[in-house]
N, C-alpha and C positions, 0 to 999 in steps of 0.2 A: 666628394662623392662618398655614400656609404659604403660602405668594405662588409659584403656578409658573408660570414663562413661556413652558414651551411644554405643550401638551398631549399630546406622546407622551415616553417614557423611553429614555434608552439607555442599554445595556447592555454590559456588555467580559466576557469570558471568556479566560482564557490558558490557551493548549494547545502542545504539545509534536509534535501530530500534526494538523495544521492540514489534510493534505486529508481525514481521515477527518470531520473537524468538517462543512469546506467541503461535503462530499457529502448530511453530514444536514440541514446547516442547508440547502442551494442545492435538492439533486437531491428530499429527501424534503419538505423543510416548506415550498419553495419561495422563499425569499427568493432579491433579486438582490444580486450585487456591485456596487457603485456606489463604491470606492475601495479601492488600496491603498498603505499609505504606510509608508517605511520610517525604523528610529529609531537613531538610528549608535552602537555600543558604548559609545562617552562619554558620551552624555545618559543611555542605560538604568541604566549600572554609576553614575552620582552620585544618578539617583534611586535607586538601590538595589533594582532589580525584577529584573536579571539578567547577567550575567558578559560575552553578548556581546551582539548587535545583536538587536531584535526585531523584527517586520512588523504591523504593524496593516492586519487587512481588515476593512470598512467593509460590511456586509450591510444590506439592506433589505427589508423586509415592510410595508406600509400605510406609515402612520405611526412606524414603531418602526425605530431603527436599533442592528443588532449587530455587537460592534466584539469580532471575537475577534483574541488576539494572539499569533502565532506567536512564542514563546519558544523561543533555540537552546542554550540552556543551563538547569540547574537553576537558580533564584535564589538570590542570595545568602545566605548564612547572618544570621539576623536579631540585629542589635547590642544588646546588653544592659551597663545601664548598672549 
């Protein structure tokens, strides 16, 4: 059986248009921002998620935190061995 240790989920979405996100997730469904933190070109491009720097902001609602991440580039093309 799975073992969870906490009882709420979080969640990431990456978008390209982060205040259109920001307006449905904040203004319409009500969550708050409670972080935003930024990921410097070199960490993103060795994880392999995108070309330059991304912004992760940190949404809350009850228990649930959503972590959409602003992406300023398309991702990189995926490596095939």
């Amino acid at each position: 059986m799975l073992d969870i240790a906490q009882s709420s989920v979080d969640i990431g979405i990456a978008t390209w248009n982060i205040k259109a996100m920001e307006a449905f997730y904040m203004d319409v469904l009500g969550f708050e921002e409670v972080d935003v933190l930024e990921h410097p070109a070199q960490f993103v491009q060795r994880a392999g998620f995108a070309r330059n720097k991304l912004r992760r902001h940190a949404l809350r609602f009850g228990d649930m935190l959503l972590k959409l991440l602003n992406i300023e580039s398309p991702p990189l093309p995926l490596k095939r061995h």
